[in-house]
Structures are given as structure tokens and as C-alpha cells.
C-alpha positions as CSV (number, residue, x, y, z in Angstrom):
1,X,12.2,91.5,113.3
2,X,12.7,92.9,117.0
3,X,10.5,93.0,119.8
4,X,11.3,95.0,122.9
5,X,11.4,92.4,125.0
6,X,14.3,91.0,122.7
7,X,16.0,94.4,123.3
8,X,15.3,93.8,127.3
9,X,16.9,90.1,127.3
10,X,19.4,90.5,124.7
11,X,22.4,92.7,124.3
12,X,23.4,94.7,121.2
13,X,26.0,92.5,120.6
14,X,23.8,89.9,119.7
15,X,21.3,91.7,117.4
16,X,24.5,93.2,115.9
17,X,25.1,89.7,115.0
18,X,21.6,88.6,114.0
19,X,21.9,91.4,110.9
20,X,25.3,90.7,110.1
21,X,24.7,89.3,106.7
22,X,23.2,92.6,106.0
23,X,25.1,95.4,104.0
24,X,25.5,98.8,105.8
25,X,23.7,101.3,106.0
26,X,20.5,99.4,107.8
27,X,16.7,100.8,107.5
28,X,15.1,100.5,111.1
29,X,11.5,100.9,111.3
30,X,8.4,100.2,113.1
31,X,6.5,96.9,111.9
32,X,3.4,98.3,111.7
33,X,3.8,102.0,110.5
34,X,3.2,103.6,107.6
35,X,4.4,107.0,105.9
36,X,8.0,106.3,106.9
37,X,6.7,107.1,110.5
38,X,9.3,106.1,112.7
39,X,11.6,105.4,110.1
40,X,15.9,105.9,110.2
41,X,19.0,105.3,108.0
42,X,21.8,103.5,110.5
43,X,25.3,103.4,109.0
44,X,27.0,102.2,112.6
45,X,26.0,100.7,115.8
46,X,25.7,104.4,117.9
47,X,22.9,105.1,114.7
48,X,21.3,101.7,115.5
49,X,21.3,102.3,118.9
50,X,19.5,105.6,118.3
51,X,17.5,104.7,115.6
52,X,16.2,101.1,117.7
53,X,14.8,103.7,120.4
54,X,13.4,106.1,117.6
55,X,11.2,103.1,116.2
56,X,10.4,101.7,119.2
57,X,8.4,104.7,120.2
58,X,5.8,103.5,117.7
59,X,5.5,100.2,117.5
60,X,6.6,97.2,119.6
61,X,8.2,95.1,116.7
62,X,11.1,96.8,114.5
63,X,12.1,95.7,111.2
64,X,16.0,96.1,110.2
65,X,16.6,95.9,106.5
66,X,19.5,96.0,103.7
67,X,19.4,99.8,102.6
68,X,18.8,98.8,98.5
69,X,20.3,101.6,96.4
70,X,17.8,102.3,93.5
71,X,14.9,103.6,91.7
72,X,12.1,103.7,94.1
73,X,8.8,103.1,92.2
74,X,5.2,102.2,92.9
75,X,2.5,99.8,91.6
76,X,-1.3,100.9,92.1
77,X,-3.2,97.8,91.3
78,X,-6.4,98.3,90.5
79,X,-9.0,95.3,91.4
80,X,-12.0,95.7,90.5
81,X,-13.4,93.5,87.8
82,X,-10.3,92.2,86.9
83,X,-7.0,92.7,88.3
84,X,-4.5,95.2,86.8
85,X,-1.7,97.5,87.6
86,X,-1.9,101.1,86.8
87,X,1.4,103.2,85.1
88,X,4.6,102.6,87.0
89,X,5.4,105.7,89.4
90,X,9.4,106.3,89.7
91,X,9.4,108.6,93.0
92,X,12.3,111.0,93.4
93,X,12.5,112.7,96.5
94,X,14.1,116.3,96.3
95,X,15.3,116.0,99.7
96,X,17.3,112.9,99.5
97,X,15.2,110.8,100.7
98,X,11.6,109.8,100.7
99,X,10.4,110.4,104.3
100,X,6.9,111.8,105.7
101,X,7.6,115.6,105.2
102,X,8.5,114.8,101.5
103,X,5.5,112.5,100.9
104,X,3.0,114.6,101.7
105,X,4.8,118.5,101.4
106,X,3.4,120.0,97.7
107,X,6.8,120.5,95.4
108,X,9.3,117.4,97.7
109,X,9.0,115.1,95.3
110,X,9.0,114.2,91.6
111,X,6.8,111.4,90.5
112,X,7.1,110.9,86.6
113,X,4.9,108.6,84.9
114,X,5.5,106.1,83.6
115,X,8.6,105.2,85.8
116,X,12.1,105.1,83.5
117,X,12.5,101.3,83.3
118,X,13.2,98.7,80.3
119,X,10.2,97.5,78.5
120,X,11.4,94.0,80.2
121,X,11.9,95.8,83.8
122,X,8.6,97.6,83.8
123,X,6.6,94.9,82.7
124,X,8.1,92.5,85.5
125,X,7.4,95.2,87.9
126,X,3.8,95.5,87.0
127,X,3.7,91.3,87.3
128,X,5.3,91.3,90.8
129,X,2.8,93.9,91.9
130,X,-0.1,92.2,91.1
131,X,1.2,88.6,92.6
132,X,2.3,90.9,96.0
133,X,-1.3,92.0,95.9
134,X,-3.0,88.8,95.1
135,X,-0.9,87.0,97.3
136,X,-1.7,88.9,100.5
137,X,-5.3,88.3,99.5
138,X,-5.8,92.0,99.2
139,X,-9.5,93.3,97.4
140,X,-10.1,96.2,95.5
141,X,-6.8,98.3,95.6
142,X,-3.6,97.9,96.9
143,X,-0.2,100.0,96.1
144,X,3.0,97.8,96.0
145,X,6.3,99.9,96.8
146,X,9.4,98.8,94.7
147,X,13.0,99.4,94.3
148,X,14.7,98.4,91.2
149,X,18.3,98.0,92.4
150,X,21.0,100.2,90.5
151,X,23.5,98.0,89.3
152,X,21.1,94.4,89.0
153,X,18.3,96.2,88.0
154,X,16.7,93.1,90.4
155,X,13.2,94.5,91.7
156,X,12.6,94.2,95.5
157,X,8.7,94.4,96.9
158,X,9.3,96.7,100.0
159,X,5.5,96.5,101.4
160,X,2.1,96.5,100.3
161,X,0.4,99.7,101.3
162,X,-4.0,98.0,101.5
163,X,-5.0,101.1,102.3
164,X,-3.4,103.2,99.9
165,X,-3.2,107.0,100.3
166,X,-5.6,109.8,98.5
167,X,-4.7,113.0,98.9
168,X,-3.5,115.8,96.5
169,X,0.2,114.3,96.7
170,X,-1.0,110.7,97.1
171,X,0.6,108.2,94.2
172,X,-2.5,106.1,93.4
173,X,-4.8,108.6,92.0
174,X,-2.1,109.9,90.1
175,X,-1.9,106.8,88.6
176,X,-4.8,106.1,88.0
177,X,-5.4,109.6,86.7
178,X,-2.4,108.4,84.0
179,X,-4.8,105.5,83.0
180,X,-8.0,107.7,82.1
181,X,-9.5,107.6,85.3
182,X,-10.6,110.5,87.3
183,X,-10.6,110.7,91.0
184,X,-14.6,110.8,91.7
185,X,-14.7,107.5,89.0
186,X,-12.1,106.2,91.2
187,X,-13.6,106.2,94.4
188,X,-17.3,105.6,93.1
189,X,-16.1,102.0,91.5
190,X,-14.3,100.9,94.6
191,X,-17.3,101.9,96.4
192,X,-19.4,99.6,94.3
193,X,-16.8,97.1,94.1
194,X,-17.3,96.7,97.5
195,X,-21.0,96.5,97.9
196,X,-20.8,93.6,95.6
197,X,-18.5,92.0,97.0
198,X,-20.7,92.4,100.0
């Protein structure tokens, strides 16, 4: 993580150096965004340079990460009298890439249920979702973003969205949908989910 005060007292050089065990091309984003909102693909240092002054436009703390080449997938866990994960999404952007326009642009993206994994993989993906939620403490709902890295087929938690989206592209009431549950059923058990948790 970088702050902009460690862009104001140190020099590229030495943030170059800070992510140097990480693989090209870098993710740079905002620490506290969500959407992809402020979000950029470096693959040099002009592209970090740019992309460092992109984020920082929305938050004060950037993350840089290891770009993980893979199947991107999500985990809606469902917490409500007991904790479960919903089908596995596998999102496929038709753009290339999974950014704000495609998430919430009708027709950008693919999302087939259940995601294309191994018995083995998918079943360890719906397990890490429910420790990322559970270990954040999270109530209720939560969706856990995933990538299941091409070659290992290793799964990497990317962030736990707490207040999942719900609109007519929005992944968790798709899967949930996929489960038997419709939208109105949805929102009136997290509603009394949380008056009895009150």
C-alpha cells in the first residue's frame, strides 16, 4: 500500500523497488474503491506513473498488485441462518477486461453459472469464500471475488465486496436466483435477518 505522503517523500525509484518481487503488468488501485473505480493495468514505470496519479484521485492509499492471469469468478455467501455460498459465477468480460462500464453496461459481460471449475476447484472456492467472509466478521451477505490462476489453478481471494451490489447486472442475485431464490425473498430475509440480529 501507498499513501500520498509516501509519494511526496519518496522517489519512484524506491517504490519501483518496494514491488519488485512482483510480476509485470501491476493492478494500481484505490484502497478504498469499489467497481474498479480508479482502477489501471501498468506494464512499465511511465504506466505506473500515470496510473499512481489516476488512483490517487480517489483515495489517499493505493494498492499495487501482481496482475493474476485467470478465471475471474465470484462467491455470494449467503448468511442468514446458517452460512453458505451460492453457485460459483465465472465472469467473462467481452471487453477484455472487467472494469465499471462492463460491470454495469447490459450485454459486457458473460456470467455462466455455475463457474467452469473441477469438482475439487469449485468446491475449494466455495470453502475460501465462506472463511474470507467469516473471517472479516461480515453478517448477512457478503460476495468474495476470486481468480483461479490459469496454469496452478491456485485460487486467490481479491476482496470481499460487504455490501454487495443489486441491480439488474449485479452477480449476487443472479446467484442466488441459481439457488431458487427470487430477488424480493432475497431482500425480505436479509431484512429480517437483520432485525434479529438486532
Amino acid at each position: 500500500e501507498i499513501s500520498k505522503k509516501d509519494m511526496e517523500t519518496k522517489d519512484l525509484e524506491k517504490i519501483l523497488e518496494n514491488i519488485k518481487e512482483l510480476k509485470k503488468p501491476w493492478i494500481v488501485k484505490p484502497s478504498n474503491q469499489g467497481s474498479t473505480i480508479g482502477l489501471s493495468v501498468a506494464n512499465n514505470k511511465d504506466e505506473l506513473i500515470k496510473a499512481l496519479e489516476y488512483a490517487f484521485k480517489f483515495d489517499q492509499y493505493i494498492l499495487i498488485e501482481e496482475f493474476i492471469r485467470g478465471k475471474e469468478i465470484t462467491a455470494s455467501i449467503y448468511d442468514v441462518e446458517n452460512t453458505i455460498c451460492l453457485p460459483l459465477i465465472e465472469i467473462i468480460p467481452k471487453t477484455g477486461f472487467y472494469d465499471y462500464q462492463t460491470k454495469y453496461t447490459p450485454g459486457l459481460s458473460e456470467h455462466i453459472i455455475p463457474a467452469r471449475l473441477s469438482e475439487e476447484t469449485y468446491k475449494k472456492a466455495q470453502e475460501l469464500g465462506v472463511l474470507a467472509h467469516q473471517a472479516l466478521g461480515c453478517r448477512h451477505l457478503s460476495r468474495v471475488d476470486m481468480i483461479v490462476e490459469e496454469d496452478t489453478q491456485n485460487i486467490y481471494v481479491l476482496e470481499v465486496n460487504t455490501i454487495p451490489g443489486m441491480t439488474e447486472t449485479s452477480l449476487y442475485p443472479e446467484s442466488a436466483k441459481a439457488f431458487g431464490i427470487e430477488f424480493p425473498d432475497l431482500i425480505d430475509s436479509f431484512i429480517k435477518s437483520a432485525l434479529r440480529s438486532i
